[in-house]
PAZAPA-4460 file (N, C-alpha, C; in steps of 0.05 Angstrom, whole numbers, plus 32768, in hexadecimal, padded with zeros to 4 digits):
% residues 60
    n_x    n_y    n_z   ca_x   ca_y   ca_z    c_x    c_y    c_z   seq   type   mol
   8792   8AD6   8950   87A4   8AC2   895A   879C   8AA7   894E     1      X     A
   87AE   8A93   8940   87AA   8A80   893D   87A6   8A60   8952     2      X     A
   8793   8A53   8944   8795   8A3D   895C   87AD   8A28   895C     3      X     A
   87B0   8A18   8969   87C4   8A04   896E   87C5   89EE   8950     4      X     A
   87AD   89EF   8958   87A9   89D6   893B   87AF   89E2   891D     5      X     A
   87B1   89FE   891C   87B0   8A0B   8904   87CD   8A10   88FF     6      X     A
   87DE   8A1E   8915   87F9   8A25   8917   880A   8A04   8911     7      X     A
   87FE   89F6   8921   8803   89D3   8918   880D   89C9   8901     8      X     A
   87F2   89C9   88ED   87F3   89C9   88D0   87F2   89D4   88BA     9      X     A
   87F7   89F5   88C5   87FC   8A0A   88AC   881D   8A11   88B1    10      X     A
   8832   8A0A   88B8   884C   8A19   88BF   885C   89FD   88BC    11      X     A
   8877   8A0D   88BC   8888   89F7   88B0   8894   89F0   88D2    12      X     A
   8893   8A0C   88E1   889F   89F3   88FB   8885   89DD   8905    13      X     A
   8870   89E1   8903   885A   89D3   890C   885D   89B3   88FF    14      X     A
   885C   89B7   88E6   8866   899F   88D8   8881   898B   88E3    15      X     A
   888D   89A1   88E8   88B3   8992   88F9   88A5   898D   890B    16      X     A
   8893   8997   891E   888E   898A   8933   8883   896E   892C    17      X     A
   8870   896D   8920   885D   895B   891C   886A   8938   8915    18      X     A
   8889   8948   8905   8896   8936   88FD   88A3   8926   8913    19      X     A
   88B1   8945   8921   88C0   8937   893B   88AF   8920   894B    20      X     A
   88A1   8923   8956   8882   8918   8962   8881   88FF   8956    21      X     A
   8883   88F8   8930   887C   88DA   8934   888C   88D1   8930    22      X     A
   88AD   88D3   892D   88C3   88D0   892F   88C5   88C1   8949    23      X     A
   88C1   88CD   8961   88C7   88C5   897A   88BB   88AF   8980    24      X     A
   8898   88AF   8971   8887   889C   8975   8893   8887   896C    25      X     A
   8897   8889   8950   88A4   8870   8945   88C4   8862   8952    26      X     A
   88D3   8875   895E   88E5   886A   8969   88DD   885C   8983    27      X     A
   88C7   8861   8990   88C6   885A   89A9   88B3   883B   899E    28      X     A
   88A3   882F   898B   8899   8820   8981   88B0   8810   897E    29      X     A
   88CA   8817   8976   88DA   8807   8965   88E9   87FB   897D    30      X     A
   88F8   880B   8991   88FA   8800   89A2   88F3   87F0   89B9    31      X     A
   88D0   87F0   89BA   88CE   87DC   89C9   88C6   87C5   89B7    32      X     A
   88C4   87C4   89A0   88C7   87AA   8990   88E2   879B   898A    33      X     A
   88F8   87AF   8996   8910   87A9   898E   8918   8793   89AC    34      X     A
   8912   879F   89BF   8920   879C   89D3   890B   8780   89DF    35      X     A
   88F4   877E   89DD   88DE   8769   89D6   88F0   8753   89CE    36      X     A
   88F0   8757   89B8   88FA   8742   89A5   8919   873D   89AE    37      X     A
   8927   874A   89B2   8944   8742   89B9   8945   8731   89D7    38      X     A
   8934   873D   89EA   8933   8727   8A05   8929   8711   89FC    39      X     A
   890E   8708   89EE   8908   86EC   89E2   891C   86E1   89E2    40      X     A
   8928   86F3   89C8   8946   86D5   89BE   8954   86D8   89CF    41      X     A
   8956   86E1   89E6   8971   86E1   89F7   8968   86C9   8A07    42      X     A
   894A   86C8   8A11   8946   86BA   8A21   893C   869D   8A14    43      X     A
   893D   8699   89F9   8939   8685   89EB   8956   8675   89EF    44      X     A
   8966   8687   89E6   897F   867E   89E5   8988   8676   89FA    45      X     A
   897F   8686   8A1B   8983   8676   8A37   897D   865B   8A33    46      X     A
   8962   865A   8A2E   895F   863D   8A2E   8965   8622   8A2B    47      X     A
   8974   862B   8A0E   897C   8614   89FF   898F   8615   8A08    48      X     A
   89A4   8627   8A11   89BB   8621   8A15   89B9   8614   8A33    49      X     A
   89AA   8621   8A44   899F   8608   8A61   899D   85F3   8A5E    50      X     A
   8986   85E7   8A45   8983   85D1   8A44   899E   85BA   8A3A    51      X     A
   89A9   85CF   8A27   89C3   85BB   8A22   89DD   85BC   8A37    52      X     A
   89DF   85CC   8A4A   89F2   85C5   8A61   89E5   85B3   8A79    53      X     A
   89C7   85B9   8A7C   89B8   8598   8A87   89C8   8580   8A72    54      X     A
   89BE   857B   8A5D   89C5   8569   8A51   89E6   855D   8A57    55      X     A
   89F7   856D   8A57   8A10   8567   8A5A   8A16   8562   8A77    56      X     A
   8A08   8569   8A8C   8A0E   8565   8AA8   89FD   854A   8AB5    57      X     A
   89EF   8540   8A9A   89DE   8527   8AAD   89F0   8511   8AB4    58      X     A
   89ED   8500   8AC3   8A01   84E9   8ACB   89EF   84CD   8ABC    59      X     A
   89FB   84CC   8AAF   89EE   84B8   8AA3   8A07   84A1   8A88    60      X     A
***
């Protein structure tokens, strides 16, 4: 009987696995850099746009 680690990297589904595996990794990396980065600018963008409807509401 072969071991896990051997059936792993001698066979072609082992390899599909291996692929599937950092596939997922890399998607799950991508998306929390994606979604990271997209709240920033959302909440960058809150700001400025707050600061410029302060600006327009001062009585002055």
């Amino acid at each position: 009987m072969q071991s896990a680690w051997t059936s792993l990297l001698t066979t072609d589904y082992g390899w599909m696995t291996v692929a599937v595996f950092v596939f997922m990794l890399g998607m799950g990396v991508f998306f929390v850099l994606f979604f990271r980065r997209r709240i920033r600018d959302e909440e960058a963008g809150a700001r400025t746009q707050g600061s410029e409807v302060l600006k327009q509401h001062r009585p002055g």
